[in-house]
N, C-alpha and C positions, 0 to 999 in steps of 0.2 A: 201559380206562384207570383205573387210581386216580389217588386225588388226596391231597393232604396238605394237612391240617386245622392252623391255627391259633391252640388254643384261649384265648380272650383273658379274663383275670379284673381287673378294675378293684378295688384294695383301698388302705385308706388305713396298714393296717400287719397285718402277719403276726396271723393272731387262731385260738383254735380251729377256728374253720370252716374258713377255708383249708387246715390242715394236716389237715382233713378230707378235705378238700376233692380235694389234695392227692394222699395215701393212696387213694383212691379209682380217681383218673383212672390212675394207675399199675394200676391192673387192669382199662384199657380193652383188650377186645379187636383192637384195631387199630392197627398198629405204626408208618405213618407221621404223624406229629402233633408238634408241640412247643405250649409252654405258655408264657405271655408271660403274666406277671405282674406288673401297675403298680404300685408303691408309693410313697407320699409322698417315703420318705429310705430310704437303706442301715442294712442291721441285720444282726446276726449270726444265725448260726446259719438262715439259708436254704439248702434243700435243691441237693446238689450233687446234680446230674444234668444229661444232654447235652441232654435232651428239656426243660428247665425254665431261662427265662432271663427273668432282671429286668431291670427299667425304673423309675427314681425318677426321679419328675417335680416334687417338692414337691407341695403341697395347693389341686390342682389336680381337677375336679369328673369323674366317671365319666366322662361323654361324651368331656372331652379325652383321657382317658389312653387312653380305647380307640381315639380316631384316632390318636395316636402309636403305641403297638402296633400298629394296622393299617399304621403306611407300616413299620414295621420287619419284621414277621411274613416269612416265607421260604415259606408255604403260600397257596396258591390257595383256599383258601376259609376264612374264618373264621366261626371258631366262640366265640360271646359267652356266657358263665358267668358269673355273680353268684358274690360271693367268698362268700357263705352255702347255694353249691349244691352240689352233687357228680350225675354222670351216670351212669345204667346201664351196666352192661360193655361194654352193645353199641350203645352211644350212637351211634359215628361207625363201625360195622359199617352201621348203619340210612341214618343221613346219606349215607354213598360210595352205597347201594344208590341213595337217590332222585336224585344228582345225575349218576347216567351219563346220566341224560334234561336235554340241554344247554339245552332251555326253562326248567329250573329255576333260578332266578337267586340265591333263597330259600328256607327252610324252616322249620317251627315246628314244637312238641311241646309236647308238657302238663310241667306240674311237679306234682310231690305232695311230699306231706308227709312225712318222717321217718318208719320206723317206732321208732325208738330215743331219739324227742324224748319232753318232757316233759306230762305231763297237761295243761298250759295252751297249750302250744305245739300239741297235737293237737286243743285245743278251736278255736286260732282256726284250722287249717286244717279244721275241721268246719265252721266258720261260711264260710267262702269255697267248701266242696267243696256249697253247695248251692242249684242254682235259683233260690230266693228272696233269693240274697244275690248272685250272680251271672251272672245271667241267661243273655246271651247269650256270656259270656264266662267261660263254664263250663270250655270246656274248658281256659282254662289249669290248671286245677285237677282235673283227671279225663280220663283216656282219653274220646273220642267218637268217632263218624263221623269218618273224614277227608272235608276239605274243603276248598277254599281260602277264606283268608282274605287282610286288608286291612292288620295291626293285631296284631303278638304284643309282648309285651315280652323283655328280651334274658338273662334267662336262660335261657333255648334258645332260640337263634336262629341262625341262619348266612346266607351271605351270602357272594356268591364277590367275593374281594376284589376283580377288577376293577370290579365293579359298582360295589363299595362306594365306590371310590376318585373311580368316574367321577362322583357326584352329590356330592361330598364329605365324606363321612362323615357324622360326627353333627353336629345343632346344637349346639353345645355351652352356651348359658345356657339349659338346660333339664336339671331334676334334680326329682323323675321327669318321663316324658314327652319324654324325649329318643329312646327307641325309638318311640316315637308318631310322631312326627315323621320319621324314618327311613323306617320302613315306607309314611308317606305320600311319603316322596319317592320309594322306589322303585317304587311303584302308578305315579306319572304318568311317570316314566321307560317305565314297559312296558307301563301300560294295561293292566293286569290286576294282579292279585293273584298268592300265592304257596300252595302247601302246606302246612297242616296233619296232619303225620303222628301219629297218636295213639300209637305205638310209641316215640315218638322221648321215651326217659322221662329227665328231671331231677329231683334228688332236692330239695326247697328249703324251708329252715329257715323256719318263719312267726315273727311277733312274738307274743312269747307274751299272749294275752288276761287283761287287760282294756287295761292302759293304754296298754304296748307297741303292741299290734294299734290302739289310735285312733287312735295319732300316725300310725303309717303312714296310715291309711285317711284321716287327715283330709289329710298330702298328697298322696295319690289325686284326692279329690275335690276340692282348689283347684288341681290341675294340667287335670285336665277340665275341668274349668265355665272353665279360661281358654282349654282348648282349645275345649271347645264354641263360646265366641265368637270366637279366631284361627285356628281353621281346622275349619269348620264339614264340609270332607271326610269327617273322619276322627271328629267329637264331637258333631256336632249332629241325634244323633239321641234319639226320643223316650226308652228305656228310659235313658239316662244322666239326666234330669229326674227319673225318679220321683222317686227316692229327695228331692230338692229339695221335690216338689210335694208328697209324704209329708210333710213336716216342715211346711211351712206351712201345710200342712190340720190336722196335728194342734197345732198352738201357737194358729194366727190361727181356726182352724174355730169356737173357741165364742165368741172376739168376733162373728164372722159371725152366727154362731147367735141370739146374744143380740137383737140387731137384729131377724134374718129368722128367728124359732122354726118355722117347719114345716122348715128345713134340719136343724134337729137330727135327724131322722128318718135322715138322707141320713147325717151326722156319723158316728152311733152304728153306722150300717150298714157305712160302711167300716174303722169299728174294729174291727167285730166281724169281718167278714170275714179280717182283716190280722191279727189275734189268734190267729183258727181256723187260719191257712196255717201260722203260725208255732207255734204246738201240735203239728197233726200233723207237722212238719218235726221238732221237737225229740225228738217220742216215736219216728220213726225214728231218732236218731240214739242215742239214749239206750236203745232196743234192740238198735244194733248195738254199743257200748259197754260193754251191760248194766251201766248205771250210771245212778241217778238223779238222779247231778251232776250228770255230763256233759247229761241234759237242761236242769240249771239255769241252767249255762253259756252254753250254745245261747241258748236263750232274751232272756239279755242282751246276748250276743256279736250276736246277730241284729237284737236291735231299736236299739243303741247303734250297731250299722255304717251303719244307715241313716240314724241322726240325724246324725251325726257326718260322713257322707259326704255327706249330703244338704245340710246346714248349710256345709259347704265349698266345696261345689260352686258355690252361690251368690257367695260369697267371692271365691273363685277366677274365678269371671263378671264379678264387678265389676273386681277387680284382678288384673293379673299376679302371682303365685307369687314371690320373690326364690329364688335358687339359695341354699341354706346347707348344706353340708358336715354332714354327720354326725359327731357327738362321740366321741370313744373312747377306753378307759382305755389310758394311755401304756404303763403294766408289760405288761398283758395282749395290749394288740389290740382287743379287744373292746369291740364298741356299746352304748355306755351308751342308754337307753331305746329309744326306736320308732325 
């Protein structure tokens, strides 16, 4: 049995990426599929093809437009793209393979970085493709063991529509962390978890490092810290804190200190340790680069993701996140900052 894929891209207007994006999926090796493309308003010059069909919904948030493309889609399983992504040839070659197994409800893949992106855009996916900055949720950023997981975000993601349909789709006042929420409702739906296939590769543009990469990162981390306290399922576990307890150690540590002086001992120790990981992280990176920037980069990209994620997180602990739409130049398409 084949099946025919979906694939759903949420976008607020036609931008480079897309018509990357685009150009891309058109050299999928796998001939049943169409492509359901959300957009704010009608525009010209969108690409005629049978396999490629619009939807203007006005400026209405990700989550919505891709249940509206879900109740429209003609395919049995969808398939969720980020309009800054594009998919290996054999993207939905990989996907049909793992869903002839009818337990499969789900499935996840890594994303990587551009090779054809620009030097700041390659730094912040160096700062994301490393252990120290993303723990256990590595592999959205790197091939790994397969495994199942609990927890992917949706630029590679799938989902066979009946499922999708039958829990209701996405929550929708949730931007990011609207796939978070997803994947948890499909966990209690089946009581289990889903596939992570390391094959299953998407290509996915990073914000380019410095300022770019915070803004995202800082609503990463205010969408967590609110999930950690609304659905402690899927967030409330300890490696999501560090980066929190990092930042309070290092700002409140020397008031501590001042007070209680043999902690300084304890202080200095975890600096130095946090300092050593992040050296040898950057001089790998900075020899696979052979570039002495690029370690410079690392360095700040690494310790500003923490602050910044760590500082939000709390944030986003105390208060709910507000849903705000991403800005973008009206001529172009294109997202103005993070």
């Amino acid at each position: 049995m084949t099946h025919k894929f979906s694939i759903i891209i949420p976008v607020r207007k036609v931008n480079d990426f897309v018509k990357e994006s685009i150009s891309k999926i058109k050299e999928l090796d796998y001939g049943d599929y169409e492509v359901l493309i959300v957009l704010d308003e009608k525009e010209e010059g969108l690409v005629d093809d049978d396999k490629f069909k619009y939807i203007f919904t006005g400026s209405l948030g990700p989550a919505e437009k891709r249940n509206i493309a879900a109740k429209e889609s003609s395919g049995d399983i969808l398939a969720f793209l980020d309009d800054d992504a594009y998919p290996r040839h054999d993207w939905l070659y990989i996907a049909e393979r793992e869903f002839e197994d009818e337990s499969v409800y789900a499935l996840a893949g890594s994303t990587l970085t551009p090779e054809n992106c620009s030097f700041l855009e390659k730094m912040a996916g160096k700062v994301l493709d490393t252990p120290f900055v993303s723990g256990s949720t590595l592999l959205r950023f790197r091939p790994l063991e397969r495994k199942v997981i609990d927890d992917s975000p949706t630029v590679n993601l799938f989902v066979r529509k009946n499922v999708f349909l039958s829990i209701g789709g996405f929550t929708v006042n949730f931007w990011p962390g609207e796939d978070t929420k997803l994947c948890l409702d499909l966990v209690n739906k089946f009581k289990r978890g889903f596939p992570y296939e390391p094959d299953l590769i998407v290509y996915h543009h990073r914000r380019e490092l410095l300022l770019p990469h915070l803004k995202q990162i800082s609503r990463y981390g205010r969408h967590r810290g609110w999930f950690a306290r609304a659905f402690p399922e899927t967030s409330r576990f300890f490696p999501y804190f560090i980066p929190s307890l990092f930042v309070l150690g290092l700002f409140l540590g020397p008031l501590v200190c001042n007070f209680v002086p043999y902690l300084w001992n304890i202080y200095f120790s975890v600096i130095s340790v946090y300092l050593t990981v992040m050296f040898f992280e950057c001089v790998k990176k900075a020899s696979e680069e052979k570039s002495l920037l690029a370690g410079c980069y690392m360095s700040v990209g690494m310790l500003l993701t923490h602050v910044v994620y760590g500082f939000n997180f709390i944030i986003g602990y105390i208060k709910k996140p507000e849903l705000k739409l991403r800005k973008f130049d009206v001529k172009t398409g294109n997202y103005i900052g993070g």
